[in-house]
C-alpha positions as CSV (number, residue, x, y, z in Angstrom):
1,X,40.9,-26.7,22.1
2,X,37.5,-25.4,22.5
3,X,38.6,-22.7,23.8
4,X,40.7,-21.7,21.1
5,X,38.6,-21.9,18.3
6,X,36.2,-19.7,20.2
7,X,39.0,-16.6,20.5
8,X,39.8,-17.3,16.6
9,X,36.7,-17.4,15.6
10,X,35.7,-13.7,17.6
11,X,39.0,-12.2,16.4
12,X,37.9,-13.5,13.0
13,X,34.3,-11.7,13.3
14,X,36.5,-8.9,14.6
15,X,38.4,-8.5,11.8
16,X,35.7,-8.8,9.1
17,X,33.7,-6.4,10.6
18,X,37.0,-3.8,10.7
19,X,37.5,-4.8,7.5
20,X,34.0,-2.7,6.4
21,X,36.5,0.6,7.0
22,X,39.1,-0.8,4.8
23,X,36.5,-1.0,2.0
24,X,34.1,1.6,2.7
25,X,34.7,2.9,-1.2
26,X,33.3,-0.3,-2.1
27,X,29.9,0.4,0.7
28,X,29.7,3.7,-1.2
29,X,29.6,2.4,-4.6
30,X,27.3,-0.5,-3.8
31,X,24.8,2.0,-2.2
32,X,24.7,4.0,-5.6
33,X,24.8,1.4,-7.2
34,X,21.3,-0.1,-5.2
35,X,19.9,3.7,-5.9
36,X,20.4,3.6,-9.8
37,X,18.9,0.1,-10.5
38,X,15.9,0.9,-8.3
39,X,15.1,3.8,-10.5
40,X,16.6,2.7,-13.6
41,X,14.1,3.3,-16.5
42,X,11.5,4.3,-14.7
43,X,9.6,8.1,-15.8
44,X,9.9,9.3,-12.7
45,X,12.9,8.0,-10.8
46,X,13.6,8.9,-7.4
47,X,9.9,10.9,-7.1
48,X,8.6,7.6,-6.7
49,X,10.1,7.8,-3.1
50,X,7.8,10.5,-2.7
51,X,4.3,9.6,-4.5
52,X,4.9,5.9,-2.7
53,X,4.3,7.4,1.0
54,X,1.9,10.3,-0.2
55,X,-0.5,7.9,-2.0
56,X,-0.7,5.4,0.9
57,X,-1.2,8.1,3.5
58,X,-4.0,9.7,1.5
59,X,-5.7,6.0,1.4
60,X,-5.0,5.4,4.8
61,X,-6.5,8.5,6.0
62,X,-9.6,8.0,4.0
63,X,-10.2,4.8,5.5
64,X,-9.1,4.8,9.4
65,X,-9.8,8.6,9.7
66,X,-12.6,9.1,7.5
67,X,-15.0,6.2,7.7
68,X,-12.9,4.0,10.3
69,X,-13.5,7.7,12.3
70,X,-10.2,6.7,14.0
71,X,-8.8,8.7,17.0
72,X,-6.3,10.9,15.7
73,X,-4.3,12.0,18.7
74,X,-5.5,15.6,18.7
75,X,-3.8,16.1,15.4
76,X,-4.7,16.0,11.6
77,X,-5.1,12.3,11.1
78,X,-2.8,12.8,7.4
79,X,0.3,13.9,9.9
80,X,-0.7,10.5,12.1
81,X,-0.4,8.5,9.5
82,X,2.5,9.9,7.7
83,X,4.5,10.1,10.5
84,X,4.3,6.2,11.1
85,X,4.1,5.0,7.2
86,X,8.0,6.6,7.3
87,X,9.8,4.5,9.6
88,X,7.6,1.7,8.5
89,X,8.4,2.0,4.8
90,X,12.2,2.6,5.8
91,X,11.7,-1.2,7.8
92,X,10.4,-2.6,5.0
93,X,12.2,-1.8,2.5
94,X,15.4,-1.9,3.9
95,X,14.8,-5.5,5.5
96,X,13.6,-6.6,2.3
97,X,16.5,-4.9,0.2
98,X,19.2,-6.7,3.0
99,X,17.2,-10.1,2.4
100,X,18.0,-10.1,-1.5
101,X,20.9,-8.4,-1.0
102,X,23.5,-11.5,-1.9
103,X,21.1,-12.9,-4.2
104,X,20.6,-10.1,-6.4
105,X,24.6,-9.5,-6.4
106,X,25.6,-13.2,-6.8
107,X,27.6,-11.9,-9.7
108,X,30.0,-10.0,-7.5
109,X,30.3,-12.7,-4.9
110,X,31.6,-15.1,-7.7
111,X,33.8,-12.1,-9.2
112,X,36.1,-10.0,-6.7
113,X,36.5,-10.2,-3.1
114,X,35.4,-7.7,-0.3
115,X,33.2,-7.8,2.7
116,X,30.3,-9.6,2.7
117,X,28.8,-7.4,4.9
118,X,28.5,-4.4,2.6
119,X,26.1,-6.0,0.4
120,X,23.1,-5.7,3.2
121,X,24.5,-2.6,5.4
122,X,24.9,-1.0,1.4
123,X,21.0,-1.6,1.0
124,X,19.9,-0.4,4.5
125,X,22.1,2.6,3.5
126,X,19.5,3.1,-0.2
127,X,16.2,2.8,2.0
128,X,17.6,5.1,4.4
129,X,18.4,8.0,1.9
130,X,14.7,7.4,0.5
131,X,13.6,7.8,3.8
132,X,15.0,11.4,4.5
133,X,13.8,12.1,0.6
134,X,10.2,11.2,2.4
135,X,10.9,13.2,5.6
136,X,11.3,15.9,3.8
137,X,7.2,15.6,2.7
138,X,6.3,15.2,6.5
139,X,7.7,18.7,7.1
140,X,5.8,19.8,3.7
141,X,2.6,18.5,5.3
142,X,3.5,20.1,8.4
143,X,3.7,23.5,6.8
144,X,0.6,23.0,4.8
145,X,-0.9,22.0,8.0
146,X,0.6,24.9,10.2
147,X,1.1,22.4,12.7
148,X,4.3,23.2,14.7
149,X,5.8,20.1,16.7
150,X,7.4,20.1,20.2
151,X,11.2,19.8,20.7
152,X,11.6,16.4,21.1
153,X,11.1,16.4,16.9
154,X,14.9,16.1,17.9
155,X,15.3,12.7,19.3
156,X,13.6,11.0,16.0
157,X,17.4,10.2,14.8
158,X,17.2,8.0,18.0
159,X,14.3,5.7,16.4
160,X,15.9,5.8,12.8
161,X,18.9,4.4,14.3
162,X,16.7,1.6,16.2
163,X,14.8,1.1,12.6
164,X,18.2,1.0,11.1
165,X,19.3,-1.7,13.3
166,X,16.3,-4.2,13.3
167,X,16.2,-4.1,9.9
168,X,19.9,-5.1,9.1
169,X,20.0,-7.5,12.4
170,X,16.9,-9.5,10.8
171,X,18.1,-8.7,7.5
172,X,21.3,-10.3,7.9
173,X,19.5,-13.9,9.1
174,X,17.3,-13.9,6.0
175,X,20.0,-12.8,3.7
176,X,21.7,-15.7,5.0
177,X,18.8,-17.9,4.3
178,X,17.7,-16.9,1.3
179,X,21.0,-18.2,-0.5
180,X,20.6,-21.8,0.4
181,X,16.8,-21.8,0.6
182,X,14.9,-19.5,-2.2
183,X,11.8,-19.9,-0.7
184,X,12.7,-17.1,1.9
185,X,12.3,-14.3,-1.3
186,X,8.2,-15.2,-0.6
187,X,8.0,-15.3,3.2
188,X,9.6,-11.7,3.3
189,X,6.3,-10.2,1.5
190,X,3.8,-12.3,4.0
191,X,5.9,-10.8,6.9
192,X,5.9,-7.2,5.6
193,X,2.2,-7.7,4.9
194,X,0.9,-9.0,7.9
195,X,3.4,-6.9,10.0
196,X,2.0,-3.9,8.6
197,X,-1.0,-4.8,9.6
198,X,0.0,-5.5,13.7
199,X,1.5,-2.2,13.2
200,X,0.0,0.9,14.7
201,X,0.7,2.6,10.9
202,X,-3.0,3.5,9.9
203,X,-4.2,4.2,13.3
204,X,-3.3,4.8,16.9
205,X,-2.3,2.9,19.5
206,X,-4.7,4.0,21.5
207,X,-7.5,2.0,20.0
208,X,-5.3,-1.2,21.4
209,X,-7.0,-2.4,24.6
210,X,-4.9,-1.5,28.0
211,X,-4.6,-5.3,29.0
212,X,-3.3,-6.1,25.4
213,X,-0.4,-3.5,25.0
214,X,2.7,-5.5,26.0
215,X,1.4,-8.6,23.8
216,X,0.9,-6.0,21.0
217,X,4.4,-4.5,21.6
218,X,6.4,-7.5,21.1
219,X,6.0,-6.6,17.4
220,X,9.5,-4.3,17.5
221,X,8.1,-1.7,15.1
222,X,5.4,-0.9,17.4
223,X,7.6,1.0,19.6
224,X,9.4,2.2,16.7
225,X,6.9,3.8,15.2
226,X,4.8,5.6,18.4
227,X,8.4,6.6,19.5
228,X,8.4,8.4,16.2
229,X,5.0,9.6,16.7
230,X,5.9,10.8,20.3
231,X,8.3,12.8,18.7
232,X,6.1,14.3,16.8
233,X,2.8,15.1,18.7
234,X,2.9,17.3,21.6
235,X,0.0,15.0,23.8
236,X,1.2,11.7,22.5
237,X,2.2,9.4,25.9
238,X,5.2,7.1,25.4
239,X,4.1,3.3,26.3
240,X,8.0,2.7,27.2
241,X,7.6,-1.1,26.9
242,X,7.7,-1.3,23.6
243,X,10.7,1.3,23.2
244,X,12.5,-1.3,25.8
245,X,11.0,-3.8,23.6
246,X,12.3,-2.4,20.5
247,X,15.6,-1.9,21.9
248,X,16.3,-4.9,23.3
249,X,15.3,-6.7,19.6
250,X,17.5,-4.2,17.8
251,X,20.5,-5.4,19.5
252,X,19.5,-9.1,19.6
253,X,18.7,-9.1,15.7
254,X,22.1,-7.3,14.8
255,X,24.4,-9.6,17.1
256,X,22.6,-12.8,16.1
257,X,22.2,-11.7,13.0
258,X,26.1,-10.3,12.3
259,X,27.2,-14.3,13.9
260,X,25.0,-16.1,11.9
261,X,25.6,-14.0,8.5
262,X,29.8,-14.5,9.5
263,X,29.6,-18.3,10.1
264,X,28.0,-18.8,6.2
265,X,29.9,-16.2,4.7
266,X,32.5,-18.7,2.9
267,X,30.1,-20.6,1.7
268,X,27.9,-17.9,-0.2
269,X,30.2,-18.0,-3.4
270,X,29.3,-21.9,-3.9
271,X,25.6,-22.0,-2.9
272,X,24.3,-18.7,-5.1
């Protein structure tokens, strides 16, 4: 018996998550719709995907590279610290998009029917097209710069996609959470705050001591963000424990976090 509620219940996580193809108008719509009320009535609308990165790597590199006198890598410390501040700010805005993602759209849970899924993959989808709006100021700074980087510049799609993943993997478990318990709309900001924090964002990792490196790395947007880095400066050294780190916890989050997500689904109509 237990055995066949275990192949039901697969197929049925099989057949949701197929079901995201069937309804992919519905993933479209619910991504423009997450761009539109981000920027609605605001002066400057989507620019403010821009100015947010700009002003906090301009404060950043005043303090860690100005005073702190930070070790920059061999490369203008503004290009450091823009080059992490991206795939953190696409982390933390898209994990804490996915986490109010049912909340904030508990009228169309109650309303029509379609995958629950879309709701959080819709708002990983929003961060990640203000993400490439910001990339495209890391290769204005670049220019302004004249600083040319090396060819692996083409692997960085390889850490969005791990970025993309972490975020809806834990995502999905707080989205789940945050339904029954509201309290989980204030423990996102202390997470994103103090993880920005044990993030090498402002400075390098080099200024983390040798011994304390794999401790360090177990934070999954470390290796996220000096992959990212590597990709961009020609003398940076990979520290490949905390890719394998990041890895590994990208595909953890996203399979623990599509199961748990599933096995509440049903009940997300009656609890919001």
């Amino acid at each position: 018996m237990n055995d066949i509620m275990l192949i039901t219940s697969n197929s049925s996580k099989k057949q949701k998550i197929k079901e995201l193809w069937k309804y992919k108008e519905v993933l479209y719509f619910l991504s423009w719709k997450d761009i539109i009320v981000r920027y609605k009535q605001t002066v400057l609308g989507i620019m403010w995907a821009i100015l947010q990165p700009v002003f906090t790597m301009i404060v950043m590199s005043f303090i860690f590279g100005n005073l702190a006198k930070m070790p920059s890598e061999g490369i203008p410390y503004p290009i450091l610290v823009y080059s992490a501040i991206l795939p953190w700010n696409f982390f933390s805005s898209a994990f804490s998009g996915t986490s109010n993602s049912l909340v904030s759209n508990a009228h169309l849970l109650k309303k029509i029917y379609f995958p629950r899924l879309a709701l959080p993959i819709a708002s990983v989808i929003t961060s990640f097209i203000d993400f490439l709006i910001s990339f495209g100021i890391l290769v204005v700074i670049m220019i302004g710069y004249k600083y040319v980087p090396p060819i692996r510049i083409l692997l960085v799609p390889l850490f969005i996609l791990i970025t993309f993943i972490i975020s809806l993997g834990a995502g999905l478990f707080f989205s789940t959470m945050n339904v029954k318990y509201r309290d989980i709309r204030y423990i996102v900001p202390l997470i994103l705050q103090f993880g920005m924090y044990l993030s090498p964002v402002g400075y390098s990792s080099e200024v983390v001591p040798e011994g304390l490196r794999l401790i360090y790395s177990v934070n999954p947007m470390v290796g996220v963000i000096e992959g990212f880095r590597w990709c961009l400066i020609p003398n940076s050294v990979i520290y490949m424990p905390a890719i394998i780190i990041s890895i590994l916890a990208g595909i953890i989050f996203l399979i623990l976090g599509i199961k748990f997500f599933i096995k509440f689904e049903n009940t997300f109509a009656d609890l919001i």
